[in-house]
C-alpha positions as a Markdown table, in Angstrom:
| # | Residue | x | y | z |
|---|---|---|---|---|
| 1 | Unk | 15.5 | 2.4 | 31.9 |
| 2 | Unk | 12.3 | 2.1 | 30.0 |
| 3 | Unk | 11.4 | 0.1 | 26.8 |
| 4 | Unk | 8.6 | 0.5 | 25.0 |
| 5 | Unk | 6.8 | -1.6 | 22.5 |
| 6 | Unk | 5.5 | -0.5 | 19.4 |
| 7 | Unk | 5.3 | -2.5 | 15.6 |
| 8 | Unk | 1.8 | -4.2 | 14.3 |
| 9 | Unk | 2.0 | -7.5 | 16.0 |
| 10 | Unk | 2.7 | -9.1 | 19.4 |
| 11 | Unk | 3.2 | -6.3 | 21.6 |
| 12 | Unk | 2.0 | -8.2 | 24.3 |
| 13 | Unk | 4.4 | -11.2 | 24.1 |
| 14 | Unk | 7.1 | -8.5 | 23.7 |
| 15 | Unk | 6.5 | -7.1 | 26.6 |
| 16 | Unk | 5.8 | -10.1 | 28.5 |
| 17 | Unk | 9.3 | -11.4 | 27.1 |
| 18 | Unk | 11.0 | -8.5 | 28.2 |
| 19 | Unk | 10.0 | -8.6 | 31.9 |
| 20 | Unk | 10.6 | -12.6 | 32.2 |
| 21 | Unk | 14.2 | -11.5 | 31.2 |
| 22 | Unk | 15.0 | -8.1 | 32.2 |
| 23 | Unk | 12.5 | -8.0 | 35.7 |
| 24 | Unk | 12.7 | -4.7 | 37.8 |
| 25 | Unk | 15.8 | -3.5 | 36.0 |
| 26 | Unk | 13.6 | -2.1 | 33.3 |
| 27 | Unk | 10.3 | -0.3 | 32.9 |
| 28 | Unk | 8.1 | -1.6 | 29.8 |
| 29 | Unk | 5.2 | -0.2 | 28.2 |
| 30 | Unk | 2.9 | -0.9 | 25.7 |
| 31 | Unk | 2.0 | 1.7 | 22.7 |
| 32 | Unk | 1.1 | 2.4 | 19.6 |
| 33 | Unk | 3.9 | 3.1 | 17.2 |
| 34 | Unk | 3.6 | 6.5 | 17.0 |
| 35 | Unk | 3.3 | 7.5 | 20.6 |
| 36 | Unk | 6.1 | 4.6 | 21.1 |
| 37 | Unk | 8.6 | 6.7 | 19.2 |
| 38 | Unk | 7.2 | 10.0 | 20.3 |
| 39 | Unk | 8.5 | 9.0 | 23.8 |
| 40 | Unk | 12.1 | 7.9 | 22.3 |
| 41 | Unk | 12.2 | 11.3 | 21.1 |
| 42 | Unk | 10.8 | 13.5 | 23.3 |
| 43 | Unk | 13.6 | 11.6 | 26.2 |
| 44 | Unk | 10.6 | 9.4 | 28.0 |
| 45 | Unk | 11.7 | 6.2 | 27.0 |
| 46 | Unk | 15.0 | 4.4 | 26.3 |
| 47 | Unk | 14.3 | 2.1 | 23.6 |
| 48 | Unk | 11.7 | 0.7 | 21.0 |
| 49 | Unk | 10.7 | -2.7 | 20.3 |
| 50 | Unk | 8.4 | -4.0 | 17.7 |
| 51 | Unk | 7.5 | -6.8 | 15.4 |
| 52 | Unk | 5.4 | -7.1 | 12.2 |
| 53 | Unk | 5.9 | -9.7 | 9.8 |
| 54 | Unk | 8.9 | -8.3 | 7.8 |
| 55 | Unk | 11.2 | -6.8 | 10.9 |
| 56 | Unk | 11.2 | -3.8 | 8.8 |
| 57 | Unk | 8.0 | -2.0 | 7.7 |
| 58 | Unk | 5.1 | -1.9 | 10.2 |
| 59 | Unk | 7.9 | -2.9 | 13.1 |
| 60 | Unk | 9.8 | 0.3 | 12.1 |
| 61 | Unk | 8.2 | 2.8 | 10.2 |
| 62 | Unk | 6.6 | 5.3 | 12.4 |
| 63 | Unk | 9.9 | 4.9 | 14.2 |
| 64 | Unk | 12.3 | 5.9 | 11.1 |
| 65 | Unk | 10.2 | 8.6 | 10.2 |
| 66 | Unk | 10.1 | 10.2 | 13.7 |
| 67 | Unk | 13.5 | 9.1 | 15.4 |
| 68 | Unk | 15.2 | 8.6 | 11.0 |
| 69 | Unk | 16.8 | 5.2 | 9.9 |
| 70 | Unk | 19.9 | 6.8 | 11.9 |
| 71 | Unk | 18.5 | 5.7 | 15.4 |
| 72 | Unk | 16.6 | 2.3 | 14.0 |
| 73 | Unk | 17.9 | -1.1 | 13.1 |
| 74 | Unk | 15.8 | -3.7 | 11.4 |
| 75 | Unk | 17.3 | -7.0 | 13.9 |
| 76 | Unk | 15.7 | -10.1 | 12.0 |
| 77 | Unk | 13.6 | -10.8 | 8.7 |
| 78 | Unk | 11.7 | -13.9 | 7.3 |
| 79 | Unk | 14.6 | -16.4 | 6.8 |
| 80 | Unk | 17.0 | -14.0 | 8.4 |
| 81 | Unk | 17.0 | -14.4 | 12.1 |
| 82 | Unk | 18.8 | -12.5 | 14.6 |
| 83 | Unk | 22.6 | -12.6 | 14.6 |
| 84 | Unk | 24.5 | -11.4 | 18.1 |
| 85 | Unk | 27.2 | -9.8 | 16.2 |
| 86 | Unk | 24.6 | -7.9 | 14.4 |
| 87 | Unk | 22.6 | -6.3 | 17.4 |
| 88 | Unk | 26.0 | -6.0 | 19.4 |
| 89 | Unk | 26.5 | -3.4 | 16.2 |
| 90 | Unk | 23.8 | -1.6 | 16.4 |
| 91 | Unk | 23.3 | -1.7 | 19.8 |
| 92 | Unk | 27.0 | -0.2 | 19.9 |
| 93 | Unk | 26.3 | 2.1 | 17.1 |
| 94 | Unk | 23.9 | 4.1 | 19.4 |
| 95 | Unk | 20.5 | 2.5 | 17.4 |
| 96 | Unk | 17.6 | 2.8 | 20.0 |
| 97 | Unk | 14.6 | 1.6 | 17.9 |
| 98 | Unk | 14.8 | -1.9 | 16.5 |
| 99 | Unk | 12.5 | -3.8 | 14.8 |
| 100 | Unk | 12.0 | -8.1 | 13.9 |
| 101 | Unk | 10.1 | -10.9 | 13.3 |
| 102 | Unk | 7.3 | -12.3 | 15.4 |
| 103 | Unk | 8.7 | -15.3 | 15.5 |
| 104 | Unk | 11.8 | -14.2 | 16.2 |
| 105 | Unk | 10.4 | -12.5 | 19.4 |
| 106 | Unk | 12.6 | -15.1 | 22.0 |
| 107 | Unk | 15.7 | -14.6 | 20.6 |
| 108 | Unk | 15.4 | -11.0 | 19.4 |
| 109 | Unk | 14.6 | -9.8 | 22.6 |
| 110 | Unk | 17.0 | -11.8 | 24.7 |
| 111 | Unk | 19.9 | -10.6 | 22.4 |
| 112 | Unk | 19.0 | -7.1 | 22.9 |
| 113 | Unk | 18.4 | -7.2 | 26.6 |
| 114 | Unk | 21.8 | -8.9 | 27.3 |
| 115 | Unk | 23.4 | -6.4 | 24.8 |
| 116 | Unk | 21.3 | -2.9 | 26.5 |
| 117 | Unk | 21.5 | -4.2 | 29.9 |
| 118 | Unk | 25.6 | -5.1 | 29.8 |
C-alpha cells in the first residue's frame, strides 16, 4: 500500500508519523498536492494525506478538484479534532484523500492508519 502526502504544511512530520506507526506495511512519499492526487488517480498510490491550517482548503483542494469531494474527507479543523467514529465513516465510505489540522497530525494519522490498515 502507498500513502502519499500532500496539503501546505508538515509533510514531513506526516510522513515521519506514518512510518513510526505503519513501518514496512506501507510505502510513503512526499509530494506536492497536485502530483499527490495525480497518483490517487492515475492508480499509483492508495491514499492522500495533508495538512494546512484549516483541514479543509490547502490540505484538500487540489485533491477535490482532481479525485471530486466524493473521494475526500476533511478529518479535523481548528477546534474540531479528529473523531474515530468519523474517519471509521469515511474510511468505510471508500474516501481515499483526507485532509486535517497540523496539530492534529498524531491523532489524525494514527486513526487513519488503524482504520486503513484493519
Amino acid at each position: 500500500m502507498k500513502i502519499v502526502v500532500g496539503g501546505q504544511v508538515d509533510r514531513q512530520e506526516i510522513a515521519n508519523k506514518i512510518k513510526e506507526i505503519a513501518g514496512e506495511k506501507v510505502e510513503v512519499e512526499v509530494m506536492d498536492d497536485i502530483q499527490a492526487a495525480t497518483a490517487i488517480k492515475s492508480g499509483n498510490a492508495d491514499y492522500y494525506f495533508g495538512a494546512c491550517h484549516t483541514g479543509g482548503g490547502g490540505a484538500l483542494g487540489m485533491a477535490m478538484a482532481i479525485l471530486t469531494s466524493a473521494k475526500c474527507a476533511t478529518v479535523s479543523m481548528p477546534g474540531r479534532g479528529p473523531k474515530a467514529e468519523k474517519i471509521k465513516e469515511e474510511v468505510d465510505a471508500g474516501k481515499v484523500a483526507f485532509g486535517f489540522t497540523a496539530d492534529h497530525i498524531d491523532k489524525t494519522v494514527t486513526l487513519l492508519l488503524k482504520n486503513i490498515l484493519d
